[in-house]
C-alpha positions as CSV (number, residue, x, y, z in Angstrom):
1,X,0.0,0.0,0.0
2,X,0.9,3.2,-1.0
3,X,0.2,5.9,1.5
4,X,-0.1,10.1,0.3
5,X,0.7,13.0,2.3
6,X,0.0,16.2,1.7
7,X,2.4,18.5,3.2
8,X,6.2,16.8,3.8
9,X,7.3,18.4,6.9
10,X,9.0,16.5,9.9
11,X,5.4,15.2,10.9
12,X,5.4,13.6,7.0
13,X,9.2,12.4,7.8
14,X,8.2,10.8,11.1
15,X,4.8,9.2,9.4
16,X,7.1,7.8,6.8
17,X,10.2,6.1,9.2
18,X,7.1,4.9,11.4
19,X,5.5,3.3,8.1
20,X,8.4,1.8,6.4
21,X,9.0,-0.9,9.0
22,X,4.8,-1.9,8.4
23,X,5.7,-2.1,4.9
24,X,4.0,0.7,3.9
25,X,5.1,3.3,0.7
26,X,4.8,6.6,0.2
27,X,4.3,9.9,-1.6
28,X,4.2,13.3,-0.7
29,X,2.9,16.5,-2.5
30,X,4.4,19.6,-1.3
31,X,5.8,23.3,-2.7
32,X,9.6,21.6,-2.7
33,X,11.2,18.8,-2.7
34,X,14.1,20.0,0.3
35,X,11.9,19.0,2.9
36,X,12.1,16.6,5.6
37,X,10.4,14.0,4.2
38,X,11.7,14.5,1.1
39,X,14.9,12.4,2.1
40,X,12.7,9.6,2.6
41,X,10.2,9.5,0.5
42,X,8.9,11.1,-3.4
43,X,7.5,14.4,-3.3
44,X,5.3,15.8,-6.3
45,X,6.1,19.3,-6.3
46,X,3.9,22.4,-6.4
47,X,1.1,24.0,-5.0
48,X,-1.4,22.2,-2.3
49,X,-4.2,23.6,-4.3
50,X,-3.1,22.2,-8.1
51,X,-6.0,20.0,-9.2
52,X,-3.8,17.9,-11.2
53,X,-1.0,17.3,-8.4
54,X,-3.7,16.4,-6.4
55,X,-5.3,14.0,-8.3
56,X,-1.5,12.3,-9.2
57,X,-1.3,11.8,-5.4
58,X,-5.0,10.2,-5.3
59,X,-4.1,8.0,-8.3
60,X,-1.0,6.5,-6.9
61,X,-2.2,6.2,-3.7
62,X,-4.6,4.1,-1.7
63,X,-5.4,6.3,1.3
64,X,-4.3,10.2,1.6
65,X,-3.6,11.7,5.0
66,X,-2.0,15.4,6.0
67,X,1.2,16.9,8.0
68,X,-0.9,20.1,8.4
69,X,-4.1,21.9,8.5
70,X,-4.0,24.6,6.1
71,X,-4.6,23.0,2.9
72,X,-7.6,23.1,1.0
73,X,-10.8,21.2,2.0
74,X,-12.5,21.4,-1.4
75,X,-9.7,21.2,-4.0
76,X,-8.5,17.8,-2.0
77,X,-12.2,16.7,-2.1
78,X,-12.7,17.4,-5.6
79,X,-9.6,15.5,-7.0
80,X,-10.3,12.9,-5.0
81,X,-13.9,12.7,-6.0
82,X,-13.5,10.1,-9.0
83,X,-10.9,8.3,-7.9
84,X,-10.4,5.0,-5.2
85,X,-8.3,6.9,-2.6
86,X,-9.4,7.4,0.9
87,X,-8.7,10.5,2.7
88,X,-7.8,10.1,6.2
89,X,-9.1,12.3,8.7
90,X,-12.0,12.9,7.4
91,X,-12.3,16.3,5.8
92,X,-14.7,16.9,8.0
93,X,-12.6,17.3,10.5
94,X,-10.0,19.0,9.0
95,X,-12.5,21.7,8.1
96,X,-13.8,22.4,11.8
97,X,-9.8,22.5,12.6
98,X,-9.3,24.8,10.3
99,X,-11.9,27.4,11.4
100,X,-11.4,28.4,15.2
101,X,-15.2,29.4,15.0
102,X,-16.3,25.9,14.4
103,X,-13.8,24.4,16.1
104,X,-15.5,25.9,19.2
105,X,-18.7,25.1,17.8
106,X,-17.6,21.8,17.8
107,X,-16.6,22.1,21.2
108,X,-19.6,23.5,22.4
109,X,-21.8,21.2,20.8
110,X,-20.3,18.2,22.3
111,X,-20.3,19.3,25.9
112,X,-16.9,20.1,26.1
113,X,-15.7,23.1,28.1
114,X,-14.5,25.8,26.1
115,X,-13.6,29.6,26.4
116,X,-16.3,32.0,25.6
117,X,-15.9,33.2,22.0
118,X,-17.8,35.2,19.4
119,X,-17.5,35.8,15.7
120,X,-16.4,39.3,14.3
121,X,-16.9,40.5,11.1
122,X,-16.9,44.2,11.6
123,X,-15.5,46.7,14.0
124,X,-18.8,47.5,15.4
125,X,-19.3,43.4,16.0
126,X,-15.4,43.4,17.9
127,X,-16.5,46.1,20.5
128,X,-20.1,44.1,21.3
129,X,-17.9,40.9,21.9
130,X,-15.6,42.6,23.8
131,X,-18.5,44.6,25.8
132,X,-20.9,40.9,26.4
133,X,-17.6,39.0,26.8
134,X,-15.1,40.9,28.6
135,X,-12.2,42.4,28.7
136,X,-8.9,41.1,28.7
137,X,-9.7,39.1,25.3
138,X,-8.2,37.5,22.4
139,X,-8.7,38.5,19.1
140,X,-7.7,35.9,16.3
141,X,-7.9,35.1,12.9
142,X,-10.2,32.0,12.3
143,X,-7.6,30.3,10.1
144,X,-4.2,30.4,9.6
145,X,-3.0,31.3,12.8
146,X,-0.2,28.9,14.9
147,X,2.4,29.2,17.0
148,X,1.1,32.8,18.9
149,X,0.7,34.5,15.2
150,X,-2.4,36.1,14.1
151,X,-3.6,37.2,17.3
152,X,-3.7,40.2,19.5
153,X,-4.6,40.6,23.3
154,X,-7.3,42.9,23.8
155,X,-7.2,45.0,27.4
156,X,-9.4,47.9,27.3
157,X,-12.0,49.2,24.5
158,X,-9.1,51.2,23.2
159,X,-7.4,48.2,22.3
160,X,-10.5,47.5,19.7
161,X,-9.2,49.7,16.6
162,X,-5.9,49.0,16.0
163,X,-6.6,45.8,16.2
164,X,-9.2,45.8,13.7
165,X,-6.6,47.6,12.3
166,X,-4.0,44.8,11.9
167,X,-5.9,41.9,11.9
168,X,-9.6,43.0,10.2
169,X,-8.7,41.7,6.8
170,X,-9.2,38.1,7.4
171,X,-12.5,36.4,9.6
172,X,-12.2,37.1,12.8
173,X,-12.9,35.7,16.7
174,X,-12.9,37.3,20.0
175,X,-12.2,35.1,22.8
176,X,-12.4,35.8,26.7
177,X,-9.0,35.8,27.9
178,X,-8.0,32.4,30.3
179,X,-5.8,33.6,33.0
180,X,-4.7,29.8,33.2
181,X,-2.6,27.8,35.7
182,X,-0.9,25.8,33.0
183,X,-1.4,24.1,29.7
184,X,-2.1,20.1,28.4
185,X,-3.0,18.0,25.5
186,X,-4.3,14.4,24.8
187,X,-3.6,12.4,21.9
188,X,-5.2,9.3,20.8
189,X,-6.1,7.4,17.4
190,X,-9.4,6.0,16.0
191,X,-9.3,2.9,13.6
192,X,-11.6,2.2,10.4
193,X,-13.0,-0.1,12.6
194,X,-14.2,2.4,15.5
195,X,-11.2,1.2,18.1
196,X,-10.0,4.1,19.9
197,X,-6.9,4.3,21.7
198,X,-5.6,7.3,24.0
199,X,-2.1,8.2,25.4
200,X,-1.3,9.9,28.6
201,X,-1.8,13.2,29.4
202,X,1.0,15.6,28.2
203,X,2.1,18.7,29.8
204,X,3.1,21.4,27.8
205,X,5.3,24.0,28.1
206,X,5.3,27.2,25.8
207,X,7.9,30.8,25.3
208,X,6.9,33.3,22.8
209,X,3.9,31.3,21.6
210,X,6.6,28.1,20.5
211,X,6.0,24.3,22.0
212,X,9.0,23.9,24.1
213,X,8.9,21.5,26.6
214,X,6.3,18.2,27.1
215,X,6.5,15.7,29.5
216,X,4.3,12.8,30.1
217,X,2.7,11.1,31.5
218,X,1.6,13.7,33.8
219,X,0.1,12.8,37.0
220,X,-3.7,14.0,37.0
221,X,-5.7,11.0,37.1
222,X,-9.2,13.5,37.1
223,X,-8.2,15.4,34.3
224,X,-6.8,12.4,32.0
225,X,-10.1,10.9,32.4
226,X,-12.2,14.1,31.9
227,X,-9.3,14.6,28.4
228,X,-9.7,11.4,27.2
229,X,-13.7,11.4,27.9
230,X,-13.9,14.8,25.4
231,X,-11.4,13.2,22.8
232,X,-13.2,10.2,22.5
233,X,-16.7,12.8,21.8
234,X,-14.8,14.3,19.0
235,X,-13.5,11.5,17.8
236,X,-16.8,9.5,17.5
237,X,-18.8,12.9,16.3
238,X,-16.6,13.0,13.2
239,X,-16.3,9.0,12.6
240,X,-12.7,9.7,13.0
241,X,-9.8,7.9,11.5
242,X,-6.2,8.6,12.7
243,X,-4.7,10.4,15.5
244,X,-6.3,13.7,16.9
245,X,-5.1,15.5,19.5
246,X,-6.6,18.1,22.3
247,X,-5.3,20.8,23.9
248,X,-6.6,22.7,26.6
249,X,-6.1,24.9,29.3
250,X,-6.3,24.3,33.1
251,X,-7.3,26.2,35.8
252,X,-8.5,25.6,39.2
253,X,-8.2,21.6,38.3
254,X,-10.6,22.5,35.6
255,X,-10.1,21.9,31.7
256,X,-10.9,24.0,29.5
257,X,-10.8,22.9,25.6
258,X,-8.5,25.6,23.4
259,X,-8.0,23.9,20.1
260,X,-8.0,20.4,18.5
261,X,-5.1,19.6,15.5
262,X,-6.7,16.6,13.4
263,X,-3.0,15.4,12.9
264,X,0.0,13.9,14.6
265,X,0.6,16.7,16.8
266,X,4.4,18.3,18.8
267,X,3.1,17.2,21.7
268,X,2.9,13.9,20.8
269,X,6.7,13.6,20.0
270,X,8.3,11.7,23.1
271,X,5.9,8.7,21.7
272,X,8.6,7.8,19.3
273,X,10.5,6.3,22.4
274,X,8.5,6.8,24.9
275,X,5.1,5.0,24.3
276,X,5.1,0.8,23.3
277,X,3.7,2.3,19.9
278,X,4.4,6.2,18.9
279,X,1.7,8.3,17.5
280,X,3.0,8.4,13.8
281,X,3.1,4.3,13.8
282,X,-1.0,4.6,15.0
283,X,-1.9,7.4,12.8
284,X,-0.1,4.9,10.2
285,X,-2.5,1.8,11.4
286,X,-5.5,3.6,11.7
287,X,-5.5,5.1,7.9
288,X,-4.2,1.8,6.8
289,X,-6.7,-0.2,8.3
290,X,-4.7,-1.8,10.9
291,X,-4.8,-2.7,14.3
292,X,-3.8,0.0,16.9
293,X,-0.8,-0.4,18.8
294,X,-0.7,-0.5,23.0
295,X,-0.4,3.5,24.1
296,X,1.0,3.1,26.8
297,X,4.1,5.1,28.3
298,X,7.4,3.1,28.7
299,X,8.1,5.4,31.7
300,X,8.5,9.5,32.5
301,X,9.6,11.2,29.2
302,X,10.3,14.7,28.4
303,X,10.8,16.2,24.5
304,X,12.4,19.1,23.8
305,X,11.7,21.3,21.2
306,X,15.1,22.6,19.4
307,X,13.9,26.2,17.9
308,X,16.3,28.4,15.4
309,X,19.3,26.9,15.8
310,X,20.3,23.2,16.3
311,X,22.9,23.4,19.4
312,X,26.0,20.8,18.8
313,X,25.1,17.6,18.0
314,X,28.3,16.0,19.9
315,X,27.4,18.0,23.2
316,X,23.7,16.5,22.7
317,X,24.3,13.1,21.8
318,X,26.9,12.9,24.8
319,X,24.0,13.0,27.3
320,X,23.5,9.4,28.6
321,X,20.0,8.1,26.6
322,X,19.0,11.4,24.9
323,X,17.2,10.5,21.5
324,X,18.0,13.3,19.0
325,X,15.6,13.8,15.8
326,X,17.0,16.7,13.2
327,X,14.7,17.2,10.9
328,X,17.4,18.9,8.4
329,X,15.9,21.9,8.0
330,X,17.4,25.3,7.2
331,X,18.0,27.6,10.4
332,X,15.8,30.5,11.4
333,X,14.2,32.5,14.4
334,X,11.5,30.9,15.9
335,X,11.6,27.6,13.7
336,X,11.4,24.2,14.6
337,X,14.4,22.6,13.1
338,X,14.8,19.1,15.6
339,X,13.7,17.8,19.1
340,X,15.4,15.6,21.6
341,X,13.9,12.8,23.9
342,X,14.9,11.4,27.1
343,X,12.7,8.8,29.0
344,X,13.7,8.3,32.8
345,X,12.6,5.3,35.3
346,X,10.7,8.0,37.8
347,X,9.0,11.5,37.3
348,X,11.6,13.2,39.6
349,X,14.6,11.7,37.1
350,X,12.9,13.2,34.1
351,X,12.3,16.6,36.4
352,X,15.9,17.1,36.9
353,X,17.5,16.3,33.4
354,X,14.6,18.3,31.5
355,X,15.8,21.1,33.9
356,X,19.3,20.6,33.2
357,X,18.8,20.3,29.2
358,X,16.4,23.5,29.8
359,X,18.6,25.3,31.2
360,X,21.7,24.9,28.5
361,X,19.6,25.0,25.7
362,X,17.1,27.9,26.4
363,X,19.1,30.0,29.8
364,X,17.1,33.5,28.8
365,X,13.4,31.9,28.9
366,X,13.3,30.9,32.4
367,X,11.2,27.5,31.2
368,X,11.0,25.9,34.7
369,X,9.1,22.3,34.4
């Protein structure tokens, strides 16, 4: 079986070196061909919209999946349309993703906790929000928006126009700001056949709106059940297929759903060595029609998110039992160019070498797990 990818990122890479060993192909579509999956795998190059790449991929290929949201819902279900490939999430679910309005819809409409929100469309419709809703808020663009970018804290009624300013071009949300204690995600997979497996809670750790830091499990027995209970919602409203993760605030022992990636997702990383089967091998099963894999952790493990520059490999791979992943990628501020894993026998192990790592990687954010 031939598997497709749209998008060829490290999340395609890591889908493709979890696959091979399953004896699984595959093919990627994606602007270039210097990407990190491109050193695995063929890439049909150009645009995510082009009709005809598209339907190459769906040709070739028994079952398409994605390494990213932002691609488009209706050009990937119109070259599909006459052709035997599967697409895998459903589109469905890639849509609501894509649009932070229906994703808290989608939220909303399956019971699970979410922030208070309304849709903007017009400077007028910002300053009702903010009046019904509150201020400090969050204005965001629907789509397109990750890592901290397209969005603006709003703090007083002043705030209003210059952020309509900057960001009034595209669909807009307001949403009440969560002064929260700390952030978490849940990851699980759902098979053809309706199985549904669900790894431990991850803790998450952000700086200047970047993943840094996730260790899991982490010990919160309430709130992995009350995670796992609203992934499993989600999963079964959309008759999911693949891995989908969660993530939401907490505060005052309280989740509080923030957005959902219909994807392998960062958080999810320290699966590779730290869980009896990784994320990318059960997003790989569940689109293939296979079997999930066991999710369960193989003891405390921390990943570490390696952001603009790659520090020394030699000085990295001379810590006993780290797990380095490059993802040969081209330096730059603020991107994600490689992660390292370690997995320790006890939680307070993993405390104190994430703490050391943290503290010679990233010394000026002050990232204390």
């Amino acid at each position: 079986m031939t598997i497709g990818v749209v998008g060829a990122g490290q999340l395609g890479a890591m889908l493709a070196l979890a696959g091979y060993p399953l004896g699984f192909d595959f093919l990627f579509l994606d602007r270039s061909a210097r990407t990190p999956a491109g050193r695995f795998a063929p890439v049909l190059t150009g645009e995510f919209s082009d009709q005809a790449l598209l339907r190459r991929l769906a040709e070739q290929c028994e079952v398409i999946s994605f390494d990213w949201e932002n691609i488009s819902v209706e050009a990937l279900r119109t070259a599909t349309r006459s052709t035997r490939a599967r697409i895998a999430p459903p589109l469905k679910a890639l849509a609501a993703a894509q649009d932070r309005l229906a994703e808290k819809r989608t939220f909303e409409r399956l019971g699970i906790g979410t922030t208070r929100f309304a849709a903007v469309d017009s400077l007028a419709a910002l300053r009702r929000a903010m009046r019904h809703i509150g201020t400090p808020g969050v204005l965001k663009t629907r789509r397109f928006g990750y890592d901290g970018k397209g969005q603006r804290v709003l703090r007083s009624p002043a705030d209003a126009e210059p952020a309509w300013t900057e960001l009034g071009a595209a669909p807009l949300i307001y949403e009440e700001f969560v002064p929260f204690d700390y952030e978490v995600s849940i990851i699980g997979a759902r098979s053809r056949r309706g199985e549904i497996a669900v790894y431990p809670l991850n803790r998450n750790y952000h700086a200047d709106g970047i993943l840094r830091l996730t260790v899991a499990p982490w010990p919160a027995p309430r709130l992995q059940r009350v995670a796992a209970r609203s992934l499993r919602r989600v999963l079964e409203a959309f008759h999911y297929v693949g891995v989908l993760a969660i993530e939401f605030f907490v505060r005052d022992a309280r989740l509080i759903a923030n957005e959902m990636a219909p994807r392998v997702h960062n958080s999810g990383h320290w699966t590779i060595e730290g869980a009896a089967t990784s994320q990318f091998e059960n997003h790989v099963r569940a689109i293939a029609g296979m079997p999930l894999g066991s999710t369960r952790a193989l003891g405390h493990a921390a990943m570490i998110n390696l952001i603009g520059e790659m520090p020394p490999r030699q000085a990295l791979l001379a810590e006993a039992g780290l797990h380095l992943h490059d993802y040969g990628k081209e330096p730059r501020p603020g991107r994600k160019l490689g992660h390292c894993t370690i997995v320790e026998p006890t939680a307070q192990a993993r405390h104190n070498r994430s703490k050391a790592l943290l503290r010679r990687l990233y010394p000026h954010l002050g990232i204390k797990p």
